[in-house]
C-alpha positions as CSV (number, residue, x, y, z in Angstrom):
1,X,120.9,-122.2,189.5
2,X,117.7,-121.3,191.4
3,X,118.1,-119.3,194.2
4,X,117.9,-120.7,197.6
5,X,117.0,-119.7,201.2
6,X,120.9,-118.5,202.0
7,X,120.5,-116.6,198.9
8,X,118.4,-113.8,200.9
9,X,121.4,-113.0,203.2
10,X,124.2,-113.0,201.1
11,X,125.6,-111.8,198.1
12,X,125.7,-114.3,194.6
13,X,127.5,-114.0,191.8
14,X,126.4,-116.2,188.5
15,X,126.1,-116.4,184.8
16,X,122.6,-115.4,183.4
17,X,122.0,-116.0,179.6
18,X,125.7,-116.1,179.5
19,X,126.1,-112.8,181.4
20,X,127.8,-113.0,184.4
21,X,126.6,-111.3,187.1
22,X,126.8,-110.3,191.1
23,X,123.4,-110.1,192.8
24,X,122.7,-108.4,196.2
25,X,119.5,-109.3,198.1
26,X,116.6,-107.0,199.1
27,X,117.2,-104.5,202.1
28,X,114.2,-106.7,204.2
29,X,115.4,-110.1,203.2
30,X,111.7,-110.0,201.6
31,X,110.7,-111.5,199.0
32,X,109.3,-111.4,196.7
33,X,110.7,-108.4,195.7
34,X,111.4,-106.1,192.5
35,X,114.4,-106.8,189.5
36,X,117.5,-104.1,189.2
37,X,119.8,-104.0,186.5
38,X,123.0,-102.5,186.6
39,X,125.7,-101.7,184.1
40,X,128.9,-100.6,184.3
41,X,131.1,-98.3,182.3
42,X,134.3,-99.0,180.0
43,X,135.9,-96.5,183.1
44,X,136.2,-97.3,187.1
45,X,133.7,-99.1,187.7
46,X,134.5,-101.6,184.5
47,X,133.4,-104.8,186.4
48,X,130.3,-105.9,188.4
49,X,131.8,-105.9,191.8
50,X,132.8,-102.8,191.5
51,X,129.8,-101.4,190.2
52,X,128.1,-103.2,193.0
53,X,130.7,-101.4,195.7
54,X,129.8,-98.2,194.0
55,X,126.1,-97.7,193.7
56,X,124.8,-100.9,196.4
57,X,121.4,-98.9,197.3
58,X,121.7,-100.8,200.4
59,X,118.6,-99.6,201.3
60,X,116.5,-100.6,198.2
61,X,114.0,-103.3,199.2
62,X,114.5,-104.9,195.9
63,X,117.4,-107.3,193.7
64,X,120.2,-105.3,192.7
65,X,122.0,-107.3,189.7
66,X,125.1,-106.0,188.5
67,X,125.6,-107.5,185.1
68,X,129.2,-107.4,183.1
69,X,129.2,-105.9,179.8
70,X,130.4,-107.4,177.1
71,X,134.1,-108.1,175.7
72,X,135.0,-107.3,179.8
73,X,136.2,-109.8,182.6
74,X,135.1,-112.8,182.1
75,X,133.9,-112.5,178.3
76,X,137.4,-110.8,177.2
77,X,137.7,-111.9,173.3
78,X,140.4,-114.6,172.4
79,X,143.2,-112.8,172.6
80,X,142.5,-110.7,175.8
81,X,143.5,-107.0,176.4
82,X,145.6,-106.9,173.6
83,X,142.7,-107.4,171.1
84,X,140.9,-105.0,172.8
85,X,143.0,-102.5,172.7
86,X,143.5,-103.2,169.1
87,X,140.1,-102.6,168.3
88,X,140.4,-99.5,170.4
89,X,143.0,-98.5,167.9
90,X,141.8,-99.8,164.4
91,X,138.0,-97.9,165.0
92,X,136.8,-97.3,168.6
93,X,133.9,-96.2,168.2
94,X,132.7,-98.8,164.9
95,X,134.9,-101.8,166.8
96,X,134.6,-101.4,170.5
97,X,132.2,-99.1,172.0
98,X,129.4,-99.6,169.4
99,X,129.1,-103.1,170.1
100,X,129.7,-103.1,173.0
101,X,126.8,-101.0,173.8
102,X,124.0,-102.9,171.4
103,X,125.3,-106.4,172.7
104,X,125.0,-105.0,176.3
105,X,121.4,-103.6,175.4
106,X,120.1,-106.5,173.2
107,X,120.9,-109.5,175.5
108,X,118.9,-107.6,178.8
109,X,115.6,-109.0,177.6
110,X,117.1,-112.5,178.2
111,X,118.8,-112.0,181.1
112,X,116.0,-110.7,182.5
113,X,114.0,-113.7,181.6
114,X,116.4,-115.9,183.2
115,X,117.1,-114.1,186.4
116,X,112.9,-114.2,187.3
117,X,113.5,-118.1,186.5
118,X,116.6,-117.7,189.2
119,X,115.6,-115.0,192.4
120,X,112.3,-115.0,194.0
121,X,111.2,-111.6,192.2
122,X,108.1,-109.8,191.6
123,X,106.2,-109.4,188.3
124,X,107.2,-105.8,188.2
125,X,108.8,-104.6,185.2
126,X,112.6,-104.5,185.9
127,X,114.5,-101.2,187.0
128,X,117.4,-99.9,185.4
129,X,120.6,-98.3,186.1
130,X,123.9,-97.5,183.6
131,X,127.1,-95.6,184.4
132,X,128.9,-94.3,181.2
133,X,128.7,-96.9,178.2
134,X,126.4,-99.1,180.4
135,X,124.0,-96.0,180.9
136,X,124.7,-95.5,176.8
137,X,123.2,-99.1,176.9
138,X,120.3,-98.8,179.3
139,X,119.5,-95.4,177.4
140,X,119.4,-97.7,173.5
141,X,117.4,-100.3,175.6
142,X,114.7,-97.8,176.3
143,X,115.0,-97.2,172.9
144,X,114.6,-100.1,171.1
145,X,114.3,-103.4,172.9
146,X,110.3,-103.2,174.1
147,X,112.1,-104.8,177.1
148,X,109.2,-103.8,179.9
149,X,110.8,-100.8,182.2
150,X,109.4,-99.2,185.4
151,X,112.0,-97.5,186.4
152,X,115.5,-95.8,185.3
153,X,118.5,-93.7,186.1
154,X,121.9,-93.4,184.0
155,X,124.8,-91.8,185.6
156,X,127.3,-89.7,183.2
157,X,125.3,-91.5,180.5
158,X,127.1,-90.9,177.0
159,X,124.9,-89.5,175.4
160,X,127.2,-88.8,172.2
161,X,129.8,-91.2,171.3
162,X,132.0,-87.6,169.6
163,X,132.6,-86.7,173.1
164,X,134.3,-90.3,174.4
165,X,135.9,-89.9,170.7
166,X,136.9,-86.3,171.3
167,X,137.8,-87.3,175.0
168,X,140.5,-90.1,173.5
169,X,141.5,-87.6,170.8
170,X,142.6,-85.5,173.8
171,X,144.3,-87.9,175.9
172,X,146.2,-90.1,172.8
173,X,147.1,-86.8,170.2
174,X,145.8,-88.9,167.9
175,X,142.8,-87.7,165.3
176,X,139.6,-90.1,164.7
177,X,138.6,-91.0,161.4
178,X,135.1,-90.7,160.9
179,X,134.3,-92.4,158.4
180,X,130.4,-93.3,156.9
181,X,130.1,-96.2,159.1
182,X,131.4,-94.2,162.1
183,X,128.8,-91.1,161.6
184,X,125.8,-93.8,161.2
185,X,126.8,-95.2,164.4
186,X,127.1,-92.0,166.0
187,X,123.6,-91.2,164.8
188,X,122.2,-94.2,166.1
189,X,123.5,-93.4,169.6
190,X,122.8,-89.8,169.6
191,X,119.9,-90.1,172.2
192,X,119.0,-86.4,172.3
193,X,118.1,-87.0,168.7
194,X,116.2,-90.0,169.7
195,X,114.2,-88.4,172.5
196,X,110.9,-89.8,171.5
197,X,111.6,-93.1,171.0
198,X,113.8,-93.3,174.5
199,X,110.4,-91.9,176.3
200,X,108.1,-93.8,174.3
201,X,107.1,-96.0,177.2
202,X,106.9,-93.2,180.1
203,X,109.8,-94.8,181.8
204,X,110.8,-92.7,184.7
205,X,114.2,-91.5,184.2
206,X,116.8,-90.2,186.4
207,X,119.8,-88.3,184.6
208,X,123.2,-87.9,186.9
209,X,125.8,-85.7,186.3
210,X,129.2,-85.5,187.4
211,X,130.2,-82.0,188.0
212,X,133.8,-82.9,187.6
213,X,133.2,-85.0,184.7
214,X,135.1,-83.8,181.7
215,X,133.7,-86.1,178.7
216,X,130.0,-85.8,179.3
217,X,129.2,-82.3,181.2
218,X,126.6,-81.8,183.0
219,X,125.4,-79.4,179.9
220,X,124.8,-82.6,178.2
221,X,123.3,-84.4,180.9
222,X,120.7,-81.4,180.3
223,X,120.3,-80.8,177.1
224,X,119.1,-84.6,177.3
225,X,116.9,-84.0,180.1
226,X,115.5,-81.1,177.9
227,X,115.4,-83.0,175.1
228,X,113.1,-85.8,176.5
229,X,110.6,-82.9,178.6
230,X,108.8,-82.7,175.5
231,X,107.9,-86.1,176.0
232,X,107.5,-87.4,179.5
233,X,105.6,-86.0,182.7
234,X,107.7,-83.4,184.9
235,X,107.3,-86.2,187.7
236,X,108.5,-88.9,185.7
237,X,111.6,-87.0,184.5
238,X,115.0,-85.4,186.6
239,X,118.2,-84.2,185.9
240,X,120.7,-83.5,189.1
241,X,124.6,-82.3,189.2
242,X,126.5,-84.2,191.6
243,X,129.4,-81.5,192.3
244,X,132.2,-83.4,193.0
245,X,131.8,-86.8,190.5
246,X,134.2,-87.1,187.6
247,X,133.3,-89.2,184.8
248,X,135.1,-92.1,186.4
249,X,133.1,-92.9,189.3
250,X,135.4,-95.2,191.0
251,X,139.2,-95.9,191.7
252,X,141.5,-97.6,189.1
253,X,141.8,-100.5,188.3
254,X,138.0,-100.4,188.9
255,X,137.5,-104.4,189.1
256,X,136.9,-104.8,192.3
257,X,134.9,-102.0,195.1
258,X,136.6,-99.3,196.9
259,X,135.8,-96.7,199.6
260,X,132.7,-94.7,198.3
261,X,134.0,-90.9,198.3
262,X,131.3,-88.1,199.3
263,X,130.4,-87.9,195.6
264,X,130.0,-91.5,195.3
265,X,127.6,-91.2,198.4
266,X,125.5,-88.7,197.2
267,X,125.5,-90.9,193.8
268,X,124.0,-94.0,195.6
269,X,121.6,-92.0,197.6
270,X,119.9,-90.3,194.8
271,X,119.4,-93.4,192.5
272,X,118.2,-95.1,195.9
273,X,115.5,-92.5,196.3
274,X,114.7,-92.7,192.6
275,X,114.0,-96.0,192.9
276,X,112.4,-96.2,196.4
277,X,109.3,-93.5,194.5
278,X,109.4,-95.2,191.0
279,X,109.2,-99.0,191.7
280,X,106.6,-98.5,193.8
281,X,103.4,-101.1,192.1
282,X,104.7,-104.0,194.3
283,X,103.0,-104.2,197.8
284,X,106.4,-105.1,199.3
285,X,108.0,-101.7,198.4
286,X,105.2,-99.5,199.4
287,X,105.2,-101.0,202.2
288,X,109.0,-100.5,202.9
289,X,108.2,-96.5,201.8
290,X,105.2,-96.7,204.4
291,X,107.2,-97.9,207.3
């Protein structure tokens, strides 16, 4: 599919690199214009659409590209649910969330790729933006991948996979077994631990905290901020408390968008300014910040 001149009014939905996806056109109808990513959580929002009805940035002059993770919608595993909720149960963390997070981070260089072959974009380095597991995902990209970045933000990001574990613990009665594999894993995506390598690049990053969110408290969405000041400039780094965001930052079933609360406002309006001051080398931004 390349994108054609109707594409600039409306919203398309897609499959890039065998990621499905739901793409919003730049605030001007401009283009050029720069790349967004988006990824959602395994919590409300847990689909693109919804992600989308979430965090739209309306105002960003650029792409917005909500991507599906993998093992949700329409890449559920043979079997459906039910296997996912058995891998939930055998080892979440080693089975589910894991994967699901290095799959969703290793397969962003090619959907990147493709997208710029889709959407008239600029040669910006693409922006980023992750909700729970997707910001987990967003934060291992950084990471790892080389994947060009000029921009991020992660909202509620997991930064420790013991507190979704301790988080299920809570709400099932049931103990984890942390096993070798499970601890190496963990390790892997402790991201305070791997504060140099996430802000090896510079990237600008936003943190977003939910000040109702129960798993990952907004203590943890500063000990990582702390954790990466070593490394990056004080402009090129933020943490901010949203007061009234939980973890979940959307309505159940979380497939499809709902109303945006006053939390989920303040949400969109501070990754929209994030982005409106750090994707900022294209001439078709600045000059959106200029008018």
């Amino acid at each position: 599919m390349v994108a054609d001149a109707g594409t600039l009014s409306r919203p398309v939905t897609g499959t890039a690199a065998g990621v499905p996806f739901l793409a919003l056109p730049p605030a001007s109808g401009e283009t050029p214009a720069p790349l967004l990513l988006g990824l959602h959580a395994f919590e409300p929002p847990r689909a693109e659409a919804a992600l989308a009805g979430a965090v739209p940035m309306a105002p960003l002059p650029a792409w917005r590209v909500y991507l599906g993770l993998p093992l949700f919608g329409a890449r559920l595993p043979e079997g459906g649910v039910a296997e996912i909720n058995r891998r939930g149960e055998s080892d979440y963390l080693v089975e589910l969330f894991g994967p699901v997070v290095e799959e969703a981070a290793s397969e962003l260089r090619r959907v990147d790729a493709e997208l710029r072959g889709t959407f008239p974009v600029t040669d910006d380095p693409v922006g980023l933006v992750g909700v729970g597991a997707g910001a987990a995902a967003v934060l291992l990209t950084l990471a790892e991948s080389g994947l060009p970045v000029g921009a991020a933000a992660v909202v509620n990001p997991v930064v420790d996979p013991a507190l979704v574990i301790a988080a299920r613990e809570r709400r099932t009665g049931t103990p984890y077994e942390w096993t070798e594999q499970a601890r190496d894993t963990r390790g892997w995506l402790l991201f305070g631990d791997r504060a140099r390598e996430v802000s090896r690049d510079g990237v600008p990053l936003l943190v977003v905290s939910g000040g109702r969110d129960e798993v990952v408290t907004p203590e943890h969405g500063q000990a990582l901020h702390d954790s990466l000041a070593a490394h990056l400039p004080e402009h090129a780094l933020r943490h901010i408390v949203v007061p009234d965001l939980a973890h979940a930052i959307g309505p159940e079933p979380g497939l499809e968008p709902g109303p945006l609360t006053p939390a989920g406002v303040l949400t969109d309006r501070a990754l929209t300014e994030w982005f409106h001051l750090h994707m900022t080398s294209s001439a078709q931004v600045r000059a959106a910040e200029d008018g």
